[in-house]
C-alpha positions as CSV (number, residue, x, y, z in Angstrom):
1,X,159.2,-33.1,166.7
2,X,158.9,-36.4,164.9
3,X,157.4,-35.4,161.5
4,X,157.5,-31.9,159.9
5,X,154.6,-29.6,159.2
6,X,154.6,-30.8,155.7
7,X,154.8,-33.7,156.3
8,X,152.5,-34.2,158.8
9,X,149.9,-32.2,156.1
10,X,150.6,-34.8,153.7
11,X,149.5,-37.9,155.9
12,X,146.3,-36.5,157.2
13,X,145.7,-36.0,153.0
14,X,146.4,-39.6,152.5
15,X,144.4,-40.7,155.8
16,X,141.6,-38.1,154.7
17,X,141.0,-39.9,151.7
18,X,138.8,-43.4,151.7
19,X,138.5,-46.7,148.9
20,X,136.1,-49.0,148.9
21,X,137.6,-52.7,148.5
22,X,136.8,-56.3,148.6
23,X,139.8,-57.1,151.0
24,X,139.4,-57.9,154.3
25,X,140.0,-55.1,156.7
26,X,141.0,-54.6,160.2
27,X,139.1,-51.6,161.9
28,X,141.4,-51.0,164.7
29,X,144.2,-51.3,161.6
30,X,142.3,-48.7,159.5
31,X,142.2,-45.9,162.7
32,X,145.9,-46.0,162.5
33,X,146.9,-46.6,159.3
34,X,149.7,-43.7,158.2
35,X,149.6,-42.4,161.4
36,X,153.3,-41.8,162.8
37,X,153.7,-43.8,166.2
38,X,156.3,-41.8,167.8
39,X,159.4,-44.1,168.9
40,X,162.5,-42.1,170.6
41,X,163.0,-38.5,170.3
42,X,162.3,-38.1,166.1
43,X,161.7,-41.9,165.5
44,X,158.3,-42.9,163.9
45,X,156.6,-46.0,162.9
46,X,153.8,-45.6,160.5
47,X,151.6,-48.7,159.0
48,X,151.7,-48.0,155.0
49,X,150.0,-51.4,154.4
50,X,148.7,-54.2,155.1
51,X,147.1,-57.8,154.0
52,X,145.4,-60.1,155.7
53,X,144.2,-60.7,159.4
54,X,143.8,-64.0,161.7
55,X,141.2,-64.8,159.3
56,X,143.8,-65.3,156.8
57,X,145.9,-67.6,158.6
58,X,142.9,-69.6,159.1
59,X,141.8,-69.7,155.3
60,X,145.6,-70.8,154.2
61,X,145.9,-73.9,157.3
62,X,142.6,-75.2,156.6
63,X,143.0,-74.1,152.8
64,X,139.3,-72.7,152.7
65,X,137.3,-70.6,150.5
66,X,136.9,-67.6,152.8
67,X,135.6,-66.4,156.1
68,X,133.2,-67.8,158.6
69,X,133.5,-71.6,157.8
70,X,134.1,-72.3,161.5
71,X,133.5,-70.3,164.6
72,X,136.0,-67.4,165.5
73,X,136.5,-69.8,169.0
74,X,137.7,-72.6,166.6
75,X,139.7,-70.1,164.9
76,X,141.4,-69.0,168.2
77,X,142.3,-72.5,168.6
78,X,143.7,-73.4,165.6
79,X,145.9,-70.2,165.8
80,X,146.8,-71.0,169.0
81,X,147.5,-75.0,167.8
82,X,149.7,-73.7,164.7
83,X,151.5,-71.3,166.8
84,X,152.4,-74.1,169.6
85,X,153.5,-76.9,167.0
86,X,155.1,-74.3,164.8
87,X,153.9,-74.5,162.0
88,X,154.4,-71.3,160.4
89,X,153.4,-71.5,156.6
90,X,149.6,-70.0,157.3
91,X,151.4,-66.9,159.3
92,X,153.3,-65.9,156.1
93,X,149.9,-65.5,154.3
94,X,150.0,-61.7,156.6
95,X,152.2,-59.5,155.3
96,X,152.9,-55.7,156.9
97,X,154.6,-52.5,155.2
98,X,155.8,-50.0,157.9
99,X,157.4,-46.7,157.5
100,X,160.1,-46.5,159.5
101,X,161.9,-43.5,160.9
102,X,165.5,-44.8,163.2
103,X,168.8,-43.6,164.1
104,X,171.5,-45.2,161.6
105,X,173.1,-47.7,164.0
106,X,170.0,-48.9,164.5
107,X,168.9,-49.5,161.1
108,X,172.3,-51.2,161.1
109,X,170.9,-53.9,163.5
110,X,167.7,-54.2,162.2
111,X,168.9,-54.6,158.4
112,X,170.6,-58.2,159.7
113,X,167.0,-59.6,159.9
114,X,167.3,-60.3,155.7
115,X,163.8,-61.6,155.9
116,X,162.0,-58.2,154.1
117,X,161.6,-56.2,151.7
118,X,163.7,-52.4,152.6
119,X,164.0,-49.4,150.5
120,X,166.0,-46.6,152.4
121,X,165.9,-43.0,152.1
122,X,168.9,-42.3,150.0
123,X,171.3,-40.0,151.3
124,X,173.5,-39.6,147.8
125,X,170.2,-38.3,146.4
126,X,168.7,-36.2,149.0
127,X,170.0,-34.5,152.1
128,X,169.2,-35.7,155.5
129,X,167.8,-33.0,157.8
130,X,169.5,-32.0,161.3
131,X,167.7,-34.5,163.3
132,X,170.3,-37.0,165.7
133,X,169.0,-38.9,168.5
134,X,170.1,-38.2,172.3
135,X,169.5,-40.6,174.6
136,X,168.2,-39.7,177.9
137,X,170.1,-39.8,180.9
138,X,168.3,-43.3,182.5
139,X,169.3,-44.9,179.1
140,X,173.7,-43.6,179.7
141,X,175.1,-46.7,181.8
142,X,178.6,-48.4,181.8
143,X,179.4,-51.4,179.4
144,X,178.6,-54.7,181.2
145,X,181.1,-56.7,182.6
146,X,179.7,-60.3,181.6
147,X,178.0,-59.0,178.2
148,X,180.1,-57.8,175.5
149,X,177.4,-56.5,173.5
150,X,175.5,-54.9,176.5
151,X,175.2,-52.4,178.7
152,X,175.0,-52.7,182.9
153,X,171.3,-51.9,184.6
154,X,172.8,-48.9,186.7
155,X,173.0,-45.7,184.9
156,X,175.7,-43.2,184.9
157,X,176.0,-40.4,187.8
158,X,174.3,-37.0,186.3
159,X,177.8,-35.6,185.8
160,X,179.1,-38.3,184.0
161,X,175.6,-38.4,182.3
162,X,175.9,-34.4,181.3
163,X,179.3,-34.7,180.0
164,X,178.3,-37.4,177.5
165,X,175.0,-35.7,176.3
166,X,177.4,-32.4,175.9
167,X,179.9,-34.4,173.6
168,X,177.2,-36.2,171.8
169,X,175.1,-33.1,171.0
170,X,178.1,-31.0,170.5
171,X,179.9,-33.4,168.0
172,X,176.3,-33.8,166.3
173,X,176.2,-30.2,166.1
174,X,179.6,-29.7,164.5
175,X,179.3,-32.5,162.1
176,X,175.9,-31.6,160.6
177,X,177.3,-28.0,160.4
178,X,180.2,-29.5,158.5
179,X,178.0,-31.3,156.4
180,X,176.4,-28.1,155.7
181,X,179.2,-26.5,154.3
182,X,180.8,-29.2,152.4
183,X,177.7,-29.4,150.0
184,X,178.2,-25.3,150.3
185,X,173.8,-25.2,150.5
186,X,171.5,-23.9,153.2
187,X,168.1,-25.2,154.2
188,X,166.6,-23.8,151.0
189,X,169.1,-25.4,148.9
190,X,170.8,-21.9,148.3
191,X,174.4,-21.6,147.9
192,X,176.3,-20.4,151.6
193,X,178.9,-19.4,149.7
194,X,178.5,-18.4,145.5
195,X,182.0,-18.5,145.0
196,X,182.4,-21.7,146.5
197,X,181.9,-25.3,145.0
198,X,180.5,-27.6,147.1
199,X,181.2,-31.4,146.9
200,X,178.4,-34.2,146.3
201,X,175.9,-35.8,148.6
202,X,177.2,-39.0,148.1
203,X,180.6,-37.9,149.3
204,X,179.3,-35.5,152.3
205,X,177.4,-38.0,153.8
206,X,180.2,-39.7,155.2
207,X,180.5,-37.3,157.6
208,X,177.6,-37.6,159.5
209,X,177.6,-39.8,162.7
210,X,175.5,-42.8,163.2
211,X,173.4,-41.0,165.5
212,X,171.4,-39.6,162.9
213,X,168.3,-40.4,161.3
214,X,167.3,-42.4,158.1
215,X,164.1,-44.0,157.0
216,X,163.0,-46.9,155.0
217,X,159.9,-48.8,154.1
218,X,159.8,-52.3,155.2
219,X,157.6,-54.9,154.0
220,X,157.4,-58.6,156.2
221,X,155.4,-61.6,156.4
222,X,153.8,-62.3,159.9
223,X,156.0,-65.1,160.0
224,X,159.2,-63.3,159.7
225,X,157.6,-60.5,161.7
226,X,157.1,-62.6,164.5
227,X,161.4,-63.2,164.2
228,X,162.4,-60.0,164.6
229,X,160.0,-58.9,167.2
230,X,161.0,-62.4,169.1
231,X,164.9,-61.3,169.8
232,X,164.4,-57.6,169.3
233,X,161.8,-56.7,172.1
234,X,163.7,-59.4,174.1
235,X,165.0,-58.0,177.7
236,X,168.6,-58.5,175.9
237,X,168.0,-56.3,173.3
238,X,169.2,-52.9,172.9
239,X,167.0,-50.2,174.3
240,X,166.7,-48.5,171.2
241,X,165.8,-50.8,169.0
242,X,163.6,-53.1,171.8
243,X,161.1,-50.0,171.7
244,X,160.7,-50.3,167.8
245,X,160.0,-53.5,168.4
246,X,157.3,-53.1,171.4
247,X,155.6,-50.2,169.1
248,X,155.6,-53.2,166.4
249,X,154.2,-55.6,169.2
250,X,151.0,-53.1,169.7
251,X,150.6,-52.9,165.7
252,X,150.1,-56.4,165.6
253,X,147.8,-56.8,168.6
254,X,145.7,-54.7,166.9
255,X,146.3,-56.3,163.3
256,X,145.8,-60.0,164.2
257,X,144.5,-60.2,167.8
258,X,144.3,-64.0,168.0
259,X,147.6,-64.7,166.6
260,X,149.1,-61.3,169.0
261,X,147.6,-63.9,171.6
262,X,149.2,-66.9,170.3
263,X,152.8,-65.4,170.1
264,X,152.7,-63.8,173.4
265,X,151.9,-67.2,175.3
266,X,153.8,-69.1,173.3
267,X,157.2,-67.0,171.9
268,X,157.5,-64.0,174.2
269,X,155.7,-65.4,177.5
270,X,157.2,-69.3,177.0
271,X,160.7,-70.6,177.0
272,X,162.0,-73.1,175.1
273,X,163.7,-76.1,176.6
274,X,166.9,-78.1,175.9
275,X,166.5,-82.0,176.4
276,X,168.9,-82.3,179.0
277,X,166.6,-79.1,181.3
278,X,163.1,-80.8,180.2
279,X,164.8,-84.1,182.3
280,X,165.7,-81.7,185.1
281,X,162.0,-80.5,185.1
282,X,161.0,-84.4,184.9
283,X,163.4,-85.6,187.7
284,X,162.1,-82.4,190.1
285,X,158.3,-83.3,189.4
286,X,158.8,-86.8,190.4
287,X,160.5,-85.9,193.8
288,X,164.2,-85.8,192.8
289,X,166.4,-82.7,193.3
290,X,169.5,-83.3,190.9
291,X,172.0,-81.2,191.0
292,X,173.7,-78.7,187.9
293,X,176.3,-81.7,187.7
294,X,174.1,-84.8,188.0
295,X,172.1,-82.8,185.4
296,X,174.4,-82.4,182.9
297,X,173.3,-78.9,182.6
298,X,176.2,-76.2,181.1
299,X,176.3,-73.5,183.9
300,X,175.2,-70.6,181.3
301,X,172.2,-72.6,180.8
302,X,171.5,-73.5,184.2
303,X,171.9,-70.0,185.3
304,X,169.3,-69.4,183.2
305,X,166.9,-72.4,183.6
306,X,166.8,-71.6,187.2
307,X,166.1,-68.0,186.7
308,X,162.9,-69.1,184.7
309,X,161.9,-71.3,187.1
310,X,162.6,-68.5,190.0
311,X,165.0,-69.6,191.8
């Protein structure tokens, strides 16, 4: 389960209840708002808030009064012209607040992007509930032998799989357990033991493994957004935090359509280009076929030039 009964009673209050505004909305943003996206086994990702839509990015690049000056083709155009030349200003006139439910060595990844606004469940005041991530057995391979911070494509044997989810649930188990019993309370918050003293929150945490799970709100221009999403639903990226970042990428298709458009052709679809590899491309379109040497090309990036070009 990804939410508890409670709390899942308490966002079908909030998404029960209706304001009337003078903001712009987003319809397909309204169906989902507070809604938890499942993301791993307990993960969420639920939209708190939000401000702004391609209309906004619009308004602040052409610095207009409101909506509907121009055609919503023209708008689709200047998106797509801002996003090209980067400039970036008009996206950070979007901003986003999520609710975010992740693992703990994940949120120590994500925290690195210091571009937002985070406010994390606090563990010294409140204890965290018995929920760890286990990965499943396609996501268990080998570390990479060319990428120090990456793991191979091929997946571990079941065996060696099994013995890995045993130790990783069993040390989860033990330590929550552990946990348990140093703050000497149950799941009611009664004593286990009356004639013991239990020690405090802040010091029990430590305990824990990073496997389990915090949460945090986290508030980010479209701009910045854009950033994270850019590295972290990369190919390159870790597993577990690339699907946060996909789950993001369908948010803001649905949040800002024409500017979703814009990022995928331009960021996530497109490659940038180093001066010397933009001569290679040159020298092959007029006829020439220069080698990695006669290029100048490093071999990294040539190894990876050619890959994008598919060969």
């Amino acid at each position: 389960m990804t939410t508890t009964s409670v709390k899942k009673d308490e966002i079908e209050q909030i998404r029960s209840e209706s304001h009337s505004t003078h903001r712009v909305t987003v319809p397909a943003m309204e169906k989902i708002l507070y809604e938890a996206l499942p993301v791993l086994d307990h993960g969420f990702i639920r939209v708190v808030d939000y401000m702004g839509d391609d209309s906004a990015i619009v308004q602040a690049a052409r610095v207009s009064y409101g909506r509907g000056t121009k055609k919503s083709l023209e708008d689709r155009g200047l998106i797509f012209y801002l996003m090209r030349h980067r400039h970036t200003t008009p996206f950070e006139m979007c901003e986003l607040k999520l609710h975010v439910k992740l693992p703990i060595f994940i949120a120590r990844q994500w925290i690195r992007h210091r571009s937002a606004s985070v406010n994390e469940y606090s563990a010294r005041y409140s204890i965290l509930a018995k929920e760890f991530y286990i990965p499943s057995r396609e996501n268990l391979a080998p570390q990479s032998a060319i990428n120090k911070q990456g793991r191979e494509e091929r997946t571990l044997t079941p065996e060696e799989a099994d013995l890995v989810l045993d130790i990783l649930r069993s040390d989860s188990e033990n330590c929550y357990a552990n946990y348990r019993s140093m703050l000497n309370e149950d799941e009611s918050g009664n004593p286990l033991d009356p004639d013991k003293t239990g020690i405090a929150r802040e010091l029990a945490r430590m305990n824990l493994n990073l496997n389990f799970y915090t949460e945090w709100y986290w508030k980010i221009d479209l701009h910045n957004l854009m950033h994270f999403v850019s590295l972290r639903a990369d190919p390159h990226a870790q597993y577990e935090i690339r699907v946060y970042a996909e789950k993001i990428l369908e948010i803001m298709s649905k949040w800002v359509p024409y500017a979703y458009e814009a990022f995928m052709e331009y960021r996530i679809n497109g490659a940038p280009l180093s001066g010397k590899a933009l001569n290679y491309i040159k020298a092959r379109l007029s006829g020439k076929n220069p080698t990695q040497e006669e290029s100048g090309i490093n071999k990294r990036e040539w190894t990876e030039l050619m890959s994008l070009l598919g060969k």
